[in-house]
C-alpha positions as CSV (number, residue, x, y, z in Angstrom):
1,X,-12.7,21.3,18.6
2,X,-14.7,18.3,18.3
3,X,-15.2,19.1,14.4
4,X,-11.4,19.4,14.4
5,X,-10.7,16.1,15.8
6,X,-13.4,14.0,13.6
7,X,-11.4,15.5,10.6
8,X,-7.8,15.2,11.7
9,X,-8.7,11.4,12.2
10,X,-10.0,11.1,8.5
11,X,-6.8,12.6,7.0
12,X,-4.9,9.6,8.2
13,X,-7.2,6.8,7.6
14,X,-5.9,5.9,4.0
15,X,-2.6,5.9,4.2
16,X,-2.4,2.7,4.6
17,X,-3.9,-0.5,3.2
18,X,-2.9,-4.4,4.3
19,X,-1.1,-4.9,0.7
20,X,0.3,-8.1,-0.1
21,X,1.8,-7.3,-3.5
22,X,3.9,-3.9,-4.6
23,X,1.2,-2.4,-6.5
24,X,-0.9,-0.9,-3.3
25,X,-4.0,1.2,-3.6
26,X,-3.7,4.5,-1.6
27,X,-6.2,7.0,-2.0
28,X,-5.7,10.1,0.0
29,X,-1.8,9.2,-0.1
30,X,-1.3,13.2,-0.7
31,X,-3.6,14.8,1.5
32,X,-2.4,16.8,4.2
33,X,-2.6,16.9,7.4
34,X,-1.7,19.5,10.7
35,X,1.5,18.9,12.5
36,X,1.9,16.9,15.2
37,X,-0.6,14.5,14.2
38,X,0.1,10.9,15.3
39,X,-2.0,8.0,14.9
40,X,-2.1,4.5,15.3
41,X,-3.4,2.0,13.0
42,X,-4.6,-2.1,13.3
43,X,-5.5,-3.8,10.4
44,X,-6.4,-7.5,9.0
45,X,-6.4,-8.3,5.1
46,X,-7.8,-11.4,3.7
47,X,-6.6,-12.8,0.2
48,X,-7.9,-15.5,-2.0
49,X,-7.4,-16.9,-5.2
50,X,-4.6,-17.0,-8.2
51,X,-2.1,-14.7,-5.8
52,X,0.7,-15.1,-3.7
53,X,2.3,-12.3,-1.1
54,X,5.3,-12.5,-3.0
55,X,4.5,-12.5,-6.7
56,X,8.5,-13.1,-8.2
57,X,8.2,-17.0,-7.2
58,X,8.3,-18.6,-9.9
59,X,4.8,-20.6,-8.9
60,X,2.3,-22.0,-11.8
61,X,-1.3,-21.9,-11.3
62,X,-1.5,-20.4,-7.6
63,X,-4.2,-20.7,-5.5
64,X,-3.6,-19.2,-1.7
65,X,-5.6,-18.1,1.4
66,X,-3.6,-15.4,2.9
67,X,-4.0,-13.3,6.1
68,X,-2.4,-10.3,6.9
69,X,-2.4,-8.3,10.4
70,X,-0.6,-5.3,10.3
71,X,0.7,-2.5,13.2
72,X,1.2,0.7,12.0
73,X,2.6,4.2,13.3
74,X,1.8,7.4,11.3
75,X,3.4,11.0,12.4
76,X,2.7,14.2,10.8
77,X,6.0,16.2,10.6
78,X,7.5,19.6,9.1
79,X,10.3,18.8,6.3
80,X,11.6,22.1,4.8
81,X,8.6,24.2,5.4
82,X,6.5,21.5,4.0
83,X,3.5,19.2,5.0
84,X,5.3,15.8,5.8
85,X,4.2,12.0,7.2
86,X,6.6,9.2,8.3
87,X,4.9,5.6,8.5
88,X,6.2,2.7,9.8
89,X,4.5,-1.0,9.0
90,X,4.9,-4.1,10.5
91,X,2.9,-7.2,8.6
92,X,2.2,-10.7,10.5
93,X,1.3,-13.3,7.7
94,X,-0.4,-16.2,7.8
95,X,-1.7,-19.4,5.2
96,X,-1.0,-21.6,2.2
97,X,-0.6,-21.5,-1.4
98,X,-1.0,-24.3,-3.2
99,X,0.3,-24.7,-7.2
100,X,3.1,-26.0,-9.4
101,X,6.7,-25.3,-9.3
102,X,8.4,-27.1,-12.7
103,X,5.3,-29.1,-13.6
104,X,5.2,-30.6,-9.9
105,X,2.6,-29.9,-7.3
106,X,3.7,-28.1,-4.4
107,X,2.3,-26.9,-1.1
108,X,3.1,-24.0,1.0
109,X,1.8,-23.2,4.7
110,X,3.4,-20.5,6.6
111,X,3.4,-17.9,9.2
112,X,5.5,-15.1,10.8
113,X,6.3,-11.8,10.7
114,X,7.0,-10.3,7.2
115,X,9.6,-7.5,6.0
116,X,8.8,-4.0,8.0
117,X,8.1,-0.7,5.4
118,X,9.1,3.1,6.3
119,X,7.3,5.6,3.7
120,X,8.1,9.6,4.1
121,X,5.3,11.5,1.9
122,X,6.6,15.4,1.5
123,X,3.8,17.4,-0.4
124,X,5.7,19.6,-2.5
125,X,3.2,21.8,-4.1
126,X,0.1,23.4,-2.3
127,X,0.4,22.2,1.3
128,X,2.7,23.6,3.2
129,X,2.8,22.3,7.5
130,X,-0.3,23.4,8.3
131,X,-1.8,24.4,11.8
132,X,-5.7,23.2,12.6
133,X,-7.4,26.4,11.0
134,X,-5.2,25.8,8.1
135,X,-6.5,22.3,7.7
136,X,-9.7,23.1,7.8
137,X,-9.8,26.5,5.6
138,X,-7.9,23.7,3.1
139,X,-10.8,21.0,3.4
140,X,-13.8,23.7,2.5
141,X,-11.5,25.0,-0.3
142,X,-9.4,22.4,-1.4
143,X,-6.7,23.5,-4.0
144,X,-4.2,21.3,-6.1
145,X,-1.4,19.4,-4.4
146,X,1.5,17.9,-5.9
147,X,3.7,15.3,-3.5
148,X,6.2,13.1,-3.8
149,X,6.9,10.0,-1.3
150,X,9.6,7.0,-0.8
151,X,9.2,3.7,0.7
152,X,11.9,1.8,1.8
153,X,11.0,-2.0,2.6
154,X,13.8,-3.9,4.8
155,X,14.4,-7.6,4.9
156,X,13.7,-8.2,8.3
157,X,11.0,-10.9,7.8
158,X,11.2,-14.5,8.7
159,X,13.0,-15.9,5.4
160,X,14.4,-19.7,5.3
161,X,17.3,-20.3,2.2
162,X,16.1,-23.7,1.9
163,X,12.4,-22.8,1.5
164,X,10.6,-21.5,-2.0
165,X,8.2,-19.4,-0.1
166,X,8.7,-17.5,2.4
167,X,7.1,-14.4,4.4
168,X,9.9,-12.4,4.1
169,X,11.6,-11.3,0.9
170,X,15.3,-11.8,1.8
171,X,15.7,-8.0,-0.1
172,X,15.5,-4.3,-0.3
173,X,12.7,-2.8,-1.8
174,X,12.1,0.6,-3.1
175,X,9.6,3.2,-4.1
176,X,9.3,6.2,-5.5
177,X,6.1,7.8,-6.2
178,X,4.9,11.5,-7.3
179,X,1.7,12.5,-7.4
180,X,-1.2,14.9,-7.3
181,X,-5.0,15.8,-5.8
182,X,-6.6,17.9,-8.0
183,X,-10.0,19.3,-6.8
184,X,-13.0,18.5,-9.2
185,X,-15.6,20.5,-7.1
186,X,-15.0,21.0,-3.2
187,X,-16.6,17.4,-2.0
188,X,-14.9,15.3,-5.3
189,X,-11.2,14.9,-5.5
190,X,-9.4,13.3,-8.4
191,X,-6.1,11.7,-7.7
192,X,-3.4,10.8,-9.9
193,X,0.3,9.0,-9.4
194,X,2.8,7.2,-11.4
195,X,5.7,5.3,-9.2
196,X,8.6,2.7,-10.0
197,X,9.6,-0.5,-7.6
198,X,13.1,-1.1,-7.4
199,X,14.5,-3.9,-6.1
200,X,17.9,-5.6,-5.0
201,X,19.0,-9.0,-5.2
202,X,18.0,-11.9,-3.0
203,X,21.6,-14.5,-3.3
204,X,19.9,-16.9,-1.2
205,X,16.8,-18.0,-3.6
206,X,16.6,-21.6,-3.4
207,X,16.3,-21.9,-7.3
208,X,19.3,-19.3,-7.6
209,X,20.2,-16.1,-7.3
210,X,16.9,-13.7,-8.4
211,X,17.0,-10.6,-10.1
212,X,14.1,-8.2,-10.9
213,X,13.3,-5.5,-13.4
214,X,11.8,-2.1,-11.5
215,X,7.7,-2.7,-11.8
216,X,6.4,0.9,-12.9
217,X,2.5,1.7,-12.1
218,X,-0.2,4.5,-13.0
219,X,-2.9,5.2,-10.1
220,X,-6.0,7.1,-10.0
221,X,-8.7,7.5,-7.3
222,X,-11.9,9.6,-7.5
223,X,-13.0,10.4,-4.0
224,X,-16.4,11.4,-2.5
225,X,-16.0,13.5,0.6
226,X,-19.5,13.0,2.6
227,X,-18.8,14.7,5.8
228,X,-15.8,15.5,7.8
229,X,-14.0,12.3,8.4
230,X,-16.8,9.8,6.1
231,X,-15.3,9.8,2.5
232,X,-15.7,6.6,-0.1
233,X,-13.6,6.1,-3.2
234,X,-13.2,4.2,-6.7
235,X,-9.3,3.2,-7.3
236,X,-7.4,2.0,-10.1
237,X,-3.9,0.6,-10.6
238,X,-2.2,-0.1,-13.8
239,X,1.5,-1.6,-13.4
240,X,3.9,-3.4,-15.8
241,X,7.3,-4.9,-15.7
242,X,9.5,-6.6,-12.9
243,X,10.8,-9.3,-15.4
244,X,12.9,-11.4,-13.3
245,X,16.3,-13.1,-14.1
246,X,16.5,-16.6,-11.4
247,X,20.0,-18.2,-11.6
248,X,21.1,-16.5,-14.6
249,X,18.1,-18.0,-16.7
250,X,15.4,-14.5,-17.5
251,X,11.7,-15.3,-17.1
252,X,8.9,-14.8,-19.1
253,X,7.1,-13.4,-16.7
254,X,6.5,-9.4,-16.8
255,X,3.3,-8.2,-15.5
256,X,0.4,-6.2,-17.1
257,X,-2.2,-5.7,-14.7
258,X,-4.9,-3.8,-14.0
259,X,-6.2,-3.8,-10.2
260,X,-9.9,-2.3,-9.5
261,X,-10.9,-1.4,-6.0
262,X,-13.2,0.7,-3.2
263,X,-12.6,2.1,-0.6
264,X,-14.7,3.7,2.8
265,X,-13.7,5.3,6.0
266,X,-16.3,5.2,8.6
267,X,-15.4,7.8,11.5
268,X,-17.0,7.3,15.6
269,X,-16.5,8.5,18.7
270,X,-14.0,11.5,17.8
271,X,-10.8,9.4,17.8
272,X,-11.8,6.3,15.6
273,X,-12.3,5.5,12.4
274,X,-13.0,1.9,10.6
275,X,-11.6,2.1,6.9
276,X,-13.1,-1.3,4.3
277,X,-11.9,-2.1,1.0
278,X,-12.1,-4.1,-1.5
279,X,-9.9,-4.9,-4.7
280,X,-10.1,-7.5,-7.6
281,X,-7.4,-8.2,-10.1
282,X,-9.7,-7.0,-13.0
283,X,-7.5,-7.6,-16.2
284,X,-4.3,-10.1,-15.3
285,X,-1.1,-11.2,-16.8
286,X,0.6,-13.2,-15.2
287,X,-0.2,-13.9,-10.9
288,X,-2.6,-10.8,-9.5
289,X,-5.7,-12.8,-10.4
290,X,-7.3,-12.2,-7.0
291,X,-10.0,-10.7,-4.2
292,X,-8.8,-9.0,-1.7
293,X,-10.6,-7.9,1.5
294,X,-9.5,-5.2,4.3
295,X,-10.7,-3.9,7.5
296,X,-8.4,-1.6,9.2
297,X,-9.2,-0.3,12.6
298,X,-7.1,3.5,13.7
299,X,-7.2,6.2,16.6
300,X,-6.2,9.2,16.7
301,X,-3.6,9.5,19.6
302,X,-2.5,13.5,19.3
């Protein structure tokens, strides 16, 4: 049992990452995991350089400090037969950004709670809802999975009309992602995923009204299982698009970025696990020129 509960915890412990732009790096995203699980999950995310948590404001030469603390809830569920998780986020963001907004310097500090996420992950293809000796048959033999997820963001964060930047986005946010694990030997896991961000209309943007083109991304992750529950991986993210339109006037601002991370889960005492990452906006156009730093703390509760 104590084998059991070391690897149940490890499962979880990538599904989420302190993310302060769209483009998130998720290994594991697919993996599955035995019904009924339920963890909780604390987190802290440090940002510096040529990025800002909200990447459509029209801001010139960026430079921010940004901290993120995060509460999370992740359930494992059965949906049709199928291997299913529901996760609920809820950011706290605080710092500055500094840069130039129409050739003028500008100055942004700020803090409060930021826009709260909902993601359902259904794995679709070889993971059906698994009991405990299912999961851990799957983990000795791993065998493809194909899954498909959808991440709803709501604009419940603190958002002022008369301010440029904001914590909150003032806008629904959408993503749909589909993806696969395919096993390269039974310790080394290749993932792939493509996805598209869709997003509505914020009328209250102080410039005017703001518009944005869907962003669509590629991911990959190679991962290194170690032990039960210890695992380390190399991620990349390509994404492109979310040209944005700001009171009727259409920016020259689509993206074409490539992000570069790592990734490891560290498990203790049964129910714990500390996950540390890294990413670094390796090839930029235009606002993801960054490092990023996350330590995420999570417990097994069930």
């Amino acid at each position: 049992m104590n084998v059991w509960r070391v690897a149940l915890v490890w499962v979880i412990c990538s599904l989420w990452a302190a993310e302060v732009t769209a483009q998130e790096l998720t290994p594991r995203l697919y993996w599955p995991s035995p019904k009924g699980t339920m963890v909780l999950v604390t987190g802290y995310s440090y940002i510096t350089g040529g990025s800002i948590f909200d990447r459509t404001i029209p801001i010139s030469d960026a430079n921010s400090r940004i901290n993120m603390s995060i509460l999370a809830y992740l359930q494992t569920i059965e949906l049709l037969g199928r291997s299913s998780k529901l996760l609920v986020e809820l950011p706290y963001t605080w710092g500055n950004t500094k840069g130039y907004v129409n050739e003028e310097p500008a100055r942004r500090d700020f803090a409060g709670f930021g826009d709260i996420g909902f993601t359902m992950t259904v794995n679709l293809l070889g993971a059906p809802s698994l009991t405990l000796e299912d999961f851990l048959k799957l983990r000795a033999e791993p065998r493809p999975i194909i899954g498909a997820s959808l991440k709803v963001v709501a604009p419940t964060g603190q958002y002022y009309d008369n301010r440029l930047i904001n914590v909150g986005t003032n806008r629904w946010a959408t993503r749909a992602q589909l993806g696969s694990i395919i096993p390269l030997k039974p310790t080394w896991l290749l993932e792939i995923s493509a996805s598209a961000w869709f997003f509505g209309d914020d009328d209250d943007f102080l410039p005017g009204k703001r518009v944005q083109d869907p962003i669509f991304a590629g991911q990959a992750n190679i991962v290194k299982r170690f032990r039960p529950g210890l695992w380390a991986s190399l991620d990349f993210t390509f994404f492109g698009g979310g040209r944005q339109t700001i009171g009727g006037g259409k920016l020259s601002d689509s993206q074409r970025n490539l992000k570069v991370g790592g990734t490891i889960v560290i498990p203790f005492r049964r129910r714990h696990a500390i996950k540390i990452g890294y990413a670094n906006g390796a090839v930029t156009r235009y606002g993801s020129d960054f490092d990023q730093f996350l330590l995420t703390y999570q417990v097994l509760l069930n």
